[in-house]
N, C-alpha and C positions, 0 to 999 in steps of 0.2 A: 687492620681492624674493620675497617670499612668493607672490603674486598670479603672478609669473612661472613660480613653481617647481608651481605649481598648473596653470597654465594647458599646461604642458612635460606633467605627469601626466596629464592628463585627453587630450590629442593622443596621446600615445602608448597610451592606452586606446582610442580611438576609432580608432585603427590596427591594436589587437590586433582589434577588434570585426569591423571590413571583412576580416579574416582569416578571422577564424571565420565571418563572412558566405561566404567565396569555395570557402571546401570546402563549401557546402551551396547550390545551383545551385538548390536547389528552395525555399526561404526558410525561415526558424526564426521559430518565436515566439517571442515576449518570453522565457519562461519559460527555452526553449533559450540562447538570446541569455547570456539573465543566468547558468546554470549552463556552461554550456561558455567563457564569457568570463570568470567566477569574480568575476561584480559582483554587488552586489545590485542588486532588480529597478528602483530608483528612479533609480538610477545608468546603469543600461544603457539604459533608459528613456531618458534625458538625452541622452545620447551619440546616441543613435540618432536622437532629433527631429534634433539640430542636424545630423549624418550627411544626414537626409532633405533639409533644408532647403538645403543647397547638392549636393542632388542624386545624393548618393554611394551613399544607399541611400532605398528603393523599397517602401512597405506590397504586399505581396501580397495578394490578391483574397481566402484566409483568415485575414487581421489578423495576417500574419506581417511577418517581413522579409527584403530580399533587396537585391542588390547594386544601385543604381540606373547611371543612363544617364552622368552625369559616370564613369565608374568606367572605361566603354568608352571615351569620349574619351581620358583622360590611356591607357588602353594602345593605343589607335591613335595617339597622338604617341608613346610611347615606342619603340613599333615601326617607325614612318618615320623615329625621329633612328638607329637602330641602325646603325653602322657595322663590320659583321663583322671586317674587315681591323685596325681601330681598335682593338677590342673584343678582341683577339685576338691583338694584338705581345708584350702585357705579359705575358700565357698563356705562349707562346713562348720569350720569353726566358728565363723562370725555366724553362721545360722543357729549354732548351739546356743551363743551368748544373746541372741534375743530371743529365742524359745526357751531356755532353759532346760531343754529336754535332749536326749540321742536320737544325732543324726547319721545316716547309712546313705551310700551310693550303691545302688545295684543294677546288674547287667542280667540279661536272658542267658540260659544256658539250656536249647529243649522247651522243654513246658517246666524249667524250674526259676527261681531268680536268683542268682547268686549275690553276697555283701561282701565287695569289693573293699569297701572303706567305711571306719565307722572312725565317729568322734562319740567320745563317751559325754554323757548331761553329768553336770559337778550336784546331782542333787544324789541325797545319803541314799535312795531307791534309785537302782540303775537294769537296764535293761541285763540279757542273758545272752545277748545276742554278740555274734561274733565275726572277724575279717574271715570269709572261706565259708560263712554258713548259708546251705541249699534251703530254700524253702518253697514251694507249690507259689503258682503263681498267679492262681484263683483265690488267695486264701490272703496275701499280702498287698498292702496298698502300691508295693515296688514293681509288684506283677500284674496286678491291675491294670497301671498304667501303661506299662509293655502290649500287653494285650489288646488295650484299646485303641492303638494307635497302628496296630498290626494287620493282618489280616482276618474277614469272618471267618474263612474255612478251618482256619489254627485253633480258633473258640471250637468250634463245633466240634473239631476231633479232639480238642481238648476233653470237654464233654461226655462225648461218644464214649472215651477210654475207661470211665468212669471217676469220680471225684472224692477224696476223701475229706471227709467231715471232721473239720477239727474241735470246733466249738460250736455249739446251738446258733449261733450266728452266720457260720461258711454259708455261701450259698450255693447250692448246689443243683437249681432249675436253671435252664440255659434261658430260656424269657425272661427271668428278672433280673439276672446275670448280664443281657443285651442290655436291658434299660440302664443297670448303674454303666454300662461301656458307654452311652449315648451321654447320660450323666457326667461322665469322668470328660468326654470330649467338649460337651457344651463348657462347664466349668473349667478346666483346665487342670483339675488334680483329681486323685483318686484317695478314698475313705475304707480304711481297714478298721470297722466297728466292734473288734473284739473279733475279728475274723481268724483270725491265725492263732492267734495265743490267748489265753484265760486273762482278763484283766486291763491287757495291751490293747491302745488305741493307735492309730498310726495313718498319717497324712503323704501320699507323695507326686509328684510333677514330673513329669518327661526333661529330658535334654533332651535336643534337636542338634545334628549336625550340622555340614556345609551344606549337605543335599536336602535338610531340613525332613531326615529321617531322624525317629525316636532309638536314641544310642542305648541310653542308659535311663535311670529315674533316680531322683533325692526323696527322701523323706525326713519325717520328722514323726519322733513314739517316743509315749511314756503312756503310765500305769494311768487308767479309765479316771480316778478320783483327781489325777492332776491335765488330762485333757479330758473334761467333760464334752458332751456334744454343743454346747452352745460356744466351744473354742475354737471347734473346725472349720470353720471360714475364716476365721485370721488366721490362723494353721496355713490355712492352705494359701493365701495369698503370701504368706510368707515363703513357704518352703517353693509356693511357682515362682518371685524372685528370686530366688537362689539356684532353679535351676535355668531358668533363664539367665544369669548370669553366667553362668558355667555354657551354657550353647552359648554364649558370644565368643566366650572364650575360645571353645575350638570350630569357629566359623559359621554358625548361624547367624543370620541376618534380615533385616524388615521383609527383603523383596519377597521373602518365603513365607506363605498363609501359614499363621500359626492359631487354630482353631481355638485354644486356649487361652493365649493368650487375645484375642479378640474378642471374645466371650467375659474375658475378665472388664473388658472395656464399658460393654453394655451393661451385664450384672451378673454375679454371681449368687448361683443357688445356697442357700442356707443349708445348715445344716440338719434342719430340721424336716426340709424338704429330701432330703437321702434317707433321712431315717423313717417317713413318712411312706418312701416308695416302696422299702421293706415289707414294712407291715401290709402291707395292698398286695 
């Protein structure tokens, strides 16, 4: 019993160790090792052989230590079992049951956004929207976000190609199209004001991967009279938890500037100030 409850102690040390190994890319010596891991130096010592010996961590060329080559294996398996869609319902649903409304995960496909995954809102008005539907992705707040986080040149030939108008609302000038992209990055989520569909209002947030590139986006829609515009900044702080949640899920993490999420720190823009830059 004892032997067990030792042996539980010392794995969970040698977990903390591979931690404090993985924020220093450039390796720590013992000394480091034992002060930022809060062992002594005979302990971390310990940990560290046995760590080396099934390959987890790697003497550095100046008698330091650093994360070894088993370390990249298990996160290249962890990374090819990753099932986005999977990874991602259970997000959802709990995002449905404090919204109340239908939420969608969607992926780029071109200049389109594909819905990957939808949870339907339990309310008697439900969206139209479906798992496998393309929609433009100037027009949707799922594509929005894509875009913003993308490259300029992708806007532009977006642009270039020419834009279709869905509603009196699409925008379809590349200048004020830039401002909500700057918009959408200061804040952290992006605002579909009746852009894509007649009636539908729609909030949504980037995922970020390992490499703290924009994978996919969450949202959150329902009909204009149940997300008025004075709802859109709780909207959106909700639905950027949620997808924040889901980037930790498949590997995102603090060390990686997340513009949005920092920006939520300081303040986020109201909603009144998106519908403000419209009009201008």
């Amino acid at each position: 019993m004892v032997a067990t409850a030792g042996s539980a102690k010392n794995l969970v040390r040698a977990l903390a160790l591979l931690k404090v190994l993985s924020g220093n890319p450039g390796g720590m010596s013992l000394a480091e090792v034992s002060r930022v891991g809060a062992l002594p130096k005979p302990t971390a010592h310990r940990l560290l052989s046995v760590l080396a010996e099934a390959g987890m961590v790697r003497e550095t060329g100046s008698g330091g230590y650093g994360l070894g080559p088993e370390c990249l294996v298990l996160g290249s398996a962890f990374l090819d079992g990753l099932d986005l869609r999977r990874e991602a319902r259970e997000i959802l649903e709990a995002l449905v049951e404090r919204t109340g409304e239908t939420c969608h995960l969607g992926i780029r496909d071109g200049d389109r956004v594909v819905y990957v995954e939808k949870v339907e809102s339990p309310q008697m008005v439900q969206l139209r929207s479906r798992i496998g539907l393309i929609a433009p992705l100037h027009t949707t707040a799922l594509g929005k976000v894509l875009l913003a986080y993308g490259e300029e040149a992708e806007v532009e030939a977006l642009f270039a190609a020419g834009l279709e108008k869905r509603t009196a609302n699409t925008i379809t000038d590349l200048d004020e199209f830039r401002v909500r992209l700057d918009l959408i990055r200061e804040s952290g989520f992006a605002v579909d004001d009746v852009e894509n569909e007649e009636g539908i209002r729609c909030v949504a947030a980037p995922v970020f991967d390992h490499d703290g590139k924009v994978v996919a986006s969450i949202s959150v829609s329902g009909p204009e009279y149940r997300v008025p515009s004075n709802r859109l900044e709780d909207l959106g702080k909700e639905v950027s938890d949620a997808a924040l949640t889901l980037s930790r899920r498949i590997g995102y993490h603090r060390d990686i500037y997340n513009p949005g999420e920092e920006s939520r720190r300081r303040r986020i823009p109201s909603s009144k100030t998106a519908l403000e830059l419209r009009n201008h």
